[in-house]
Structures are given as C-alpha cells and as structure tokens.
C-alpha positions as CSV (number, residue, x, y, z in Angstrom):
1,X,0.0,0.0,0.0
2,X,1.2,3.3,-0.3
3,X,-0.3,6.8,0.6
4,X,-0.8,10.0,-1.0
5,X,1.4,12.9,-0.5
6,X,-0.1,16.3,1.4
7,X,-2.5,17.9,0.0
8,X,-0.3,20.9,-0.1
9,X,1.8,19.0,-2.7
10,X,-1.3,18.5,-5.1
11,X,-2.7,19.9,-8.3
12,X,-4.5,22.3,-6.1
13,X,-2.4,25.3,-7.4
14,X,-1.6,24.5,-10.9
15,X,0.2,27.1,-12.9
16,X,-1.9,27.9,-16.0
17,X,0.3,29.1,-18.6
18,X,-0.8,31.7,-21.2
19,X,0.2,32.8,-24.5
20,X,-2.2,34.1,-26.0
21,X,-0.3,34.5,-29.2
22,X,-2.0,31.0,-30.0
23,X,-5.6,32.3,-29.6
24,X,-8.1,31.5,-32.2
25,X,-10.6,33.4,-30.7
26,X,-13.0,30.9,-30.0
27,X,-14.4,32.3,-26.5
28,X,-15.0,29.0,-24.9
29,X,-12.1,30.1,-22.1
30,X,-14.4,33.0,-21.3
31,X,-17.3,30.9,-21.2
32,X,-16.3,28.5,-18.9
33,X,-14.9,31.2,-16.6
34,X,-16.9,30.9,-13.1
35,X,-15.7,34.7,-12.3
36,X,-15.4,36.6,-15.7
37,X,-11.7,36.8,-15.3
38,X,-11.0,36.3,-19.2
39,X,-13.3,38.3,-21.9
40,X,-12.5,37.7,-25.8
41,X,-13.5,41.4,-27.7
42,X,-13.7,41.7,-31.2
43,X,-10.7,44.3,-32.9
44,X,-10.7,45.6,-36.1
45,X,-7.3,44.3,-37.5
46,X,-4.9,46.6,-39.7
47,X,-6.0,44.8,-42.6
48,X,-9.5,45.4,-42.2
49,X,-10.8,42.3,-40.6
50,X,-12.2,41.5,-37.7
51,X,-10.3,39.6,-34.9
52,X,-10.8,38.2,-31.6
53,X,-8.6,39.0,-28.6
54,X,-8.7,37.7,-25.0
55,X,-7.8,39.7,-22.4
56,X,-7.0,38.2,-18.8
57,X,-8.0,39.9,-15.4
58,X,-5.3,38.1,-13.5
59,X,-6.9,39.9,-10.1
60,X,-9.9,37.8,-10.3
61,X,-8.5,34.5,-12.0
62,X,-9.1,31.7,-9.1
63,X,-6.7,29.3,-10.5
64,X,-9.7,27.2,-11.3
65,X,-8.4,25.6,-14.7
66,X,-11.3,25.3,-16.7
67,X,-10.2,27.2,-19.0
68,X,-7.2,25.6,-19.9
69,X,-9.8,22.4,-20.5
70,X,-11.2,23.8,-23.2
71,X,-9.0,25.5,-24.8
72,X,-8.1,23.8,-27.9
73,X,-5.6,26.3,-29.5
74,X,-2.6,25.6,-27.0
75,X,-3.2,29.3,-25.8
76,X,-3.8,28.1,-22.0
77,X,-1.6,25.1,-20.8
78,X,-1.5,23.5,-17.4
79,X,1.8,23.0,-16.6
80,X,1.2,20.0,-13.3
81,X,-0.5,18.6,-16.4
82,X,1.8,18.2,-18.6
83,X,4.3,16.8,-16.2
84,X,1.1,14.4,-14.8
85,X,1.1,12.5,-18.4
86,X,5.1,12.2,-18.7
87,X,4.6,10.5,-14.9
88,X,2.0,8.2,-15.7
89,X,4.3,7.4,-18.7
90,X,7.4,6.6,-17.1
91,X,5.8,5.4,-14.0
92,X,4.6,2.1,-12.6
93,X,1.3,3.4,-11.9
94,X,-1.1,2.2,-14.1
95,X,-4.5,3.5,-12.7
96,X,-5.3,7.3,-12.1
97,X,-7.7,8.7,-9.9
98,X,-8.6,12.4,-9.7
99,X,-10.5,13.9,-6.6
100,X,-11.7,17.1,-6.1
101,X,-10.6,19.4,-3.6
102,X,-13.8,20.4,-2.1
103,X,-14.4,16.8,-1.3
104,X,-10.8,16.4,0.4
105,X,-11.4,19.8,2.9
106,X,-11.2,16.8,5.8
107,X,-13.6,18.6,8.9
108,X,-14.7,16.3,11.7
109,X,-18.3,15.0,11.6
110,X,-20.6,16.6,14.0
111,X,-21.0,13.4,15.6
112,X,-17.4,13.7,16.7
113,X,-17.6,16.9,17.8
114,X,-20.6,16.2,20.1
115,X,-22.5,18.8,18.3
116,X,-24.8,17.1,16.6
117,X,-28.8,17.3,17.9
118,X,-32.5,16.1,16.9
119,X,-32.2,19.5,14.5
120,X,-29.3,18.7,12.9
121,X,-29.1,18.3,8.9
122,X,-28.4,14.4,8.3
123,X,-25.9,15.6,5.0
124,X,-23.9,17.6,8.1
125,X,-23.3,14.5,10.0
126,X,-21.2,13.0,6.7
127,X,-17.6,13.6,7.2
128,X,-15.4,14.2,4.3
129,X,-12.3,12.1,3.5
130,X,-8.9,13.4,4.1
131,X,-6.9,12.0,1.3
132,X,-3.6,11.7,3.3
133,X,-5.8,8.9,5.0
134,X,-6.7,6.6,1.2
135,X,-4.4,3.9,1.6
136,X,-3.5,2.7,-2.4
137,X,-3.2,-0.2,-3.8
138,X,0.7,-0.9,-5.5
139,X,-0.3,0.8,-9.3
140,X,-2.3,3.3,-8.2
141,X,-2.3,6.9,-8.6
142,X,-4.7,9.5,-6.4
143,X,-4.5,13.0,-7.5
144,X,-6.9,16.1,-5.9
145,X,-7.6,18.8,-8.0
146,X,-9.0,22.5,-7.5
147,X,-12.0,21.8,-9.8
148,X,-12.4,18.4,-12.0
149,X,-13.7,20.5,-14.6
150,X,-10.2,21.5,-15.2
151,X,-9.5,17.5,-16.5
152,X,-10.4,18.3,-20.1
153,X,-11.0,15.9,-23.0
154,X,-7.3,16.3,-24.4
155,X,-5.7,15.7,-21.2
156,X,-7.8,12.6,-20.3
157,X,-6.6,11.2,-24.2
158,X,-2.9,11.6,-23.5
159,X,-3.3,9.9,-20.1
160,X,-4.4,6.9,-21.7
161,X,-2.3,7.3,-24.5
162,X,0.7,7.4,-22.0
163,X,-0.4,3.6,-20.9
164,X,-3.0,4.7,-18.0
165,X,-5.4,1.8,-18.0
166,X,-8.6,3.7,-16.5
167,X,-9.0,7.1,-14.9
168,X,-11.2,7.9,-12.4
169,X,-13.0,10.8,-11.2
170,X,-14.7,11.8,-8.1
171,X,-16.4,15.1,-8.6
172,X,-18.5,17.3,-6.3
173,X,-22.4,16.9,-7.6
174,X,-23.3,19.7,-10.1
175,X,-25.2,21.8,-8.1
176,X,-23.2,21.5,-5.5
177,X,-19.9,22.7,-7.4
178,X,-18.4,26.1,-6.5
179,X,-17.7,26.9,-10.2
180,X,-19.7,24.6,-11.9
181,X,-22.9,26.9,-12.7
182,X,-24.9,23.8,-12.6
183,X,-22.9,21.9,-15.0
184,X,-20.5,19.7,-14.7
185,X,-17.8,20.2,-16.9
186,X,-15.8,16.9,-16.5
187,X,-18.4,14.6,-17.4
188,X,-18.5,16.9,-20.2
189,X,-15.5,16.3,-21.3
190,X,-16.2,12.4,-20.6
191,X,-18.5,12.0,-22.7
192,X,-17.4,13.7,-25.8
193,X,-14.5,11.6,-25.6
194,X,-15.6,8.6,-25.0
195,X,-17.2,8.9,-29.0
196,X,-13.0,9.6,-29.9
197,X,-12.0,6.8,-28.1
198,X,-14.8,4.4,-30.3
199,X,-13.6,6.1,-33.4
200,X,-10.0,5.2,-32.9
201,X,-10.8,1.9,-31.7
202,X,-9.8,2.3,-27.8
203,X,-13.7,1.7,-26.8
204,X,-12.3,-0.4,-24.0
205,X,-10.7,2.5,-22.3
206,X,-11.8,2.9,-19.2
207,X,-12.8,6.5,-17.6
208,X,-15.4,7.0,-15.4
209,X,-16.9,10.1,-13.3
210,X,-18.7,9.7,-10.0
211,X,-20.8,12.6,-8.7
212,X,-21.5,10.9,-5.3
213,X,-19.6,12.2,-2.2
214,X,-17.9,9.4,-0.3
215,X,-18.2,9.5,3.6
216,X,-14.8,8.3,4.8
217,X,-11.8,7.2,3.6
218,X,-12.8,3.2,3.3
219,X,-14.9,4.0,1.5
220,X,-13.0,5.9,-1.2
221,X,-10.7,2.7,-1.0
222,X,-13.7,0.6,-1.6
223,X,-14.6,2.6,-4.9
224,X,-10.8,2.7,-6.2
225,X,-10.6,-1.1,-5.1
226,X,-13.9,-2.0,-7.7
227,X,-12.6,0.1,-10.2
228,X,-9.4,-1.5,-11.1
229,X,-11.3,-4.8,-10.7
230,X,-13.2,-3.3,-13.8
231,X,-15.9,-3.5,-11.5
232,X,-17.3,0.2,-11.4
233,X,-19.6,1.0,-14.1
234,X,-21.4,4.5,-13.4
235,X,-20.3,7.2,-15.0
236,X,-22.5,10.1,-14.3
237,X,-24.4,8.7,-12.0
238,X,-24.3,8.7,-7.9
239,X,-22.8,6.2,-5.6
240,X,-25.6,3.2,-4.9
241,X,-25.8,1.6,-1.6
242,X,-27.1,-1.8,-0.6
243,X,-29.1,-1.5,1.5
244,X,-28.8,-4.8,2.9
245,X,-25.3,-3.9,4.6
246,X,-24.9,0.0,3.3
247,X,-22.1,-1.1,1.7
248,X,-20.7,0.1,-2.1
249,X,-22.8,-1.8,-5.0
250,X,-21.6,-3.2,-7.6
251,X,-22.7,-2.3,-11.3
C-alpha cells in the first residue's frame, strides 16, 4: 500500500500558462470562466478584418483551470498537467484517480464533535475524506484537484495514451460545485471523448466520473478497489448503496 502525498503537494495550485499568441478566438475560455476573469473582444485588424482577442483579469482568476480544458488552441496550458502525463508514462502506476478538492477539505463530523442534535441536517453528520488517509493499492495513482472540470478531454486522451489503464474521477455533484454553474464540466469532457475513443478503436478505455460524495476514507478505498477490478460501471451517476449492509454496489 502506499499513501498520498499532502495535499499541499497537489494539483490544487496548478500554474496555468498563457500565451495568448495562439488564440483562435473561440471564447470558450471566457465561457467556462466561473468569475469573468477572461473576456474575448472583437478588434478591427490593420488589414480590415475583424479579430478576436482575449484579455486576462489576473486579479480575479481563481486558478480554477477550466479554461485551460477547453481550450483547444494551446493558448492556455496546465503545466502539473503536462508533467502528470510524462509521470504516468514513465511510472509504474497504471490507474489514475482524480479527486476534487472540495471533497478532500477533511472537517470532523458533527457526531465527533458532540454537536450534533434532533435538528441537525443528516448531510452535516457525513464527514469528508482526508486524502492523506486513502491507503493505495501498489499501481495506483490519487490525484486532488481544485475543480475536476479543469481535466479536459485532451488531457484525459494523452493519459491513456501514455499507458493509463482507467482514470477515475470523483467530482462534487453539479449543483453542489463552487464553479460549476450547474454543470459539470468533467463529465462533459467524458462523454465527448468517449465517441474519440470508439472512433480510434480504444472503446475499452476505461474513464469513469462519480458525482457521489464518499463518507470516509474506506470507502474511497472501496470505490478505487472495484474500479481497477473493472468493477465500477457508473459514469454520471451517484454512488448506490445496498441497502442490505450499506455497503458500495456493484454495477
């Protein structure tokens, strides 16, 4: 078994990189954007034409990523990224398992505080996992990251590219998700490349997204555990529990 490193050492903080040289002015960057930080304007170029510039408010970029998921030009990079892929590559991990960070902000359950009463919210008695507690099965990789939505499609196709076998995501629930406007940009990204995968005959690749938001650190072991078994089926879908023993199903 081994364990993952601090938090501290994660993705959290991700350098994006930007050269906007690159742009071709397709505004998805700015669309994506939970805080406006990055608007696209139309310029009248010298030779009469009209062109499309993005400008970056670095005061209120939150290091959030999902630009650099969409952005298909090169113009926005993620540098942890990049060195993520040459990792898995040269590695002997073969699974990769992204979490993200607002599930890993590890607060004691009311019930260990003694705080909890007849009043008290049942979702508020769930304690969150700390990560530094997952204990990893030998090929195993466990990665937290600001927002998932940051994982694009092109990212996810060089991971398996580079010999990952499956990937794995655990993602805050849509509405729950502090940038995600509803949405969930991951499983976005998911699911338009799982039709790339068919067309270049990697159909078997294995990349999955839960939205379900585990309640201690077992149990996150217990998920990873039945997906490198090819046992966990459930892309974009919750978590189900038996009830019989409240225990992970299986799909």
């Amino acid at each position: 078994m081994n364990r993952i490193d601090h938090p501290s050492l994660s993705m959290d903080m991700d350098r994006l990189i930007h050269d906007f040289s690159l742009c071709h002015g397709c505004g998805l960057c700015g669309e994506v954007c939970p805080r406006g930080a990055i608007t696209v304007d139309s310029v009248r170029e010298p030779s009469g034409g009209l062109g499309k510039h993005p400008h970056l408010d670095e005061s209120a970029c939150i290091h959030c990523g999902r630009c650099g998921s969409v952005c298909a030009s090169g113009a926005i990079g993620q540098e942890k990224f990049t060195e993520l892929v040459e990792q898995m590559q040269a590695g002997n991990e073969d699974h990769l398992v992204f979490f993200c960070r607002a599930l890993n902000l590890a607060q004691p359950s009311i019930l260990e505080s003694g705080e909890f009463g007849l009043n008290t919210p049942l979702v508020n008695v769930r304690k969150v996992p700390q990560l530094s507690r997952v204990a990893l099965p030998d090929g195993v990789k466990l990665v937290d990251v600001r927002c998932t939505g940051r994982i694009g499609a092109r990212t996810l196709l060089s991971l398996l590219l580079a010999g990952v076998k499956g990937v794995l995501i655990f993602a805050c629930p849509p509405h729950d998700c502090e940038y995600g406007r509803d949405t969930c940009l991951a499983a976005l990204h998911v699911d338009g490349l799982r039709s790339l995968l068919k067309a270049y005959g990697m159909g078997d690749s294995r990349v999955e997204i839960l939205f379900e938001q585990p309640a201690s650190p077992a149990e996150v072991e217990a998920v990873i555990e039945r997906f490198r078994q090819g046992r966990l089926k459930v892309t974009g879908q919750a978590l189900r529990k038996d009830s019989s023993n409240n225990r992970v199903s299986g799909f």
